[in-house]
C-alpha positions in Angstrom: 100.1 83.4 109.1 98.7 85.4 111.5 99.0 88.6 109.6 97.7 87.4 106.5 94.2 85.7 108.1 94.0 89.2 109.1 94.1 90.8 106.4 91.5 88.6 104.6 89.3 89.5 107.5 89.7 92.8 106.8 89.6 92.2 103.3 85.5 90.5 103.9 84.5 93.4 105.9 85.4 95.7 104.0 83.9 94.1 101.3 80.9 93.3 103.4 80.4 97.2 104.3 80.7 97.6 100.3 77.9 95.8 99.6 76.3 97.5 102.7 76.8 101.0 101.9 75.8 100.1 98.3 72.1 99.4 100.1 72.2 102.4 102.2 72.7 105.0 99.2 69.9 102.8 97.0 68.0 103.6 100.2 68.9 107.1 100.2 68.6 107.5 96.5 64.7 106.7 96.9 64.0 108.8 100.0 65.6 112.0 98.4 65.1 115.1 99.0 64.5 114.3 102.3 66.3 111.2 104.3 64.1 109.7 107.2 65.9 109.9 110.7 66.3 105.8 111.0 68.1 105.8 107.3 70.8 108.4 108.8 71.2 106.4 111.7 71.8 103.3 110.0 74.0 105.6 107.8 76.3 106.9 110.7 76.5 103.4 112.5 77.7 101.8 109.2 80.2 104.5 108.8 81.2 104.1 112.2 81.7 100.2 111.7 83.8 101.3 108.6 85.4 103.5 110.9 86.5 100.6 112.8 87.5 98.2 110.2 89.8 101.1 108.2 91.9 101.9 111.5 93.0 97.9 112.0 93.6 97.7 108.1 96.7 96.8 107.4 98.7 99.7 105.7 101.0 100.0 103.2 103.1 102.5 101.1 100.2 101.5 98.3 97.3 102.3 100.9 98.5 104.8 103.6 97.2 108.0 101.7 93.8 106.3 100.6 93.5 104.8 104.1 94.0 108.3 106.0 91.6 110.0 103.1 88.9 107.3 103.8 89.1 107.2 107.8 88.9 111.5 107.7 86.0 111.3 105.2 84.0 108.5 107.5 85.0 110.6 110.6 83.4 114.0 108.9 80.4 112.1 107.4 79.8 110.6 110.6 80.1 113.6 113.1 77.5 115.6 110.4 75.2 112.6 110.8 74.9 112.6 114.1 74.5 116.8 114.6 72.3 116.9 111.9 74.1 119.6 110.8 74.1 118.8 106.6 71.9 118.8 103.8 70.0 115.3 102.4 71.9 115.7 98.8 75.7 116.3 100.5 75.0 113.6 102.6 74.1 111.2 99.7 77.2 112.7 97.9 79.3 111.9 101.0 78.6 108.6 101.3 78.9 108.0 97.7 82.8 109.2 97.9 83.1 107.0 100.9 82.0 103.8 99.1 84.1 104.4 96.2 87.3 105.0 99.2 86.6 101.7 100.2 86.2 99.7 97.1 89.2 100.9 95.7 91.1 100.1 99.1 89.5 96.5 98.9 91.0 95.9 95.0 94.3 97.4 96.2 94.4 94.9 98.8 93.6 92.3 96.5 96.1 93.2 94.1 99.0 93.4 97.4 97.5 89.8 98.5 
């Protein structure tokens, strides 16, 4: 019982950090070619909360490869964020491949639920 309320937690957040990350690039979208500061720091903490949510997902044989891809793609994005060391476009780019990471881990879950 346990396991499974936890995995429809994880299941919302994830979803919730869809929807999320689908405002952020919207956000992004309209401030290219150059990103203000307070969009990239709402940009890193929601990759950071993603962060959080992908390492107490449950895994599977189904999610272990897209899991580990996801969490080392939100760990890059997120370190570049924060040094400022990127351009505006690979950052939109980034984040892009990071939401698609997490949708399909969300309808893989669904599908193992």
């Amino acid at each position: 019982m346990y396991e499974t309320s936890r995995h429809l937690h994880s299941n919302r957040l994830l979803e919730r950090f869809s929807e999320r990350l689908d405002d952020l690039l919207l956000k992004a979208r309209d401030h290219e070619p150059h990103l203000p500061p307070e969009l990239l720091d709402e940009i890193a903490a929601t990759t950071g909360e993603i962060m959080i949510v992908l390492m107490n997902f449950q895994e599977n044989r189904q999610t272990d490869a897209l899991l580990h891809e996801a969490l080392t793609h939100a760990s890059n994005l997120r370190q570049h964020l924060r040094s400022r060391q990127f351009k505006d476009e690979e950052i939109t780019e980034a984040f892009h491949g990071l939401k698609q990471e997490v949708e399909q881990l969300v309808r893989q879950s669904r599908r193992a639920a």
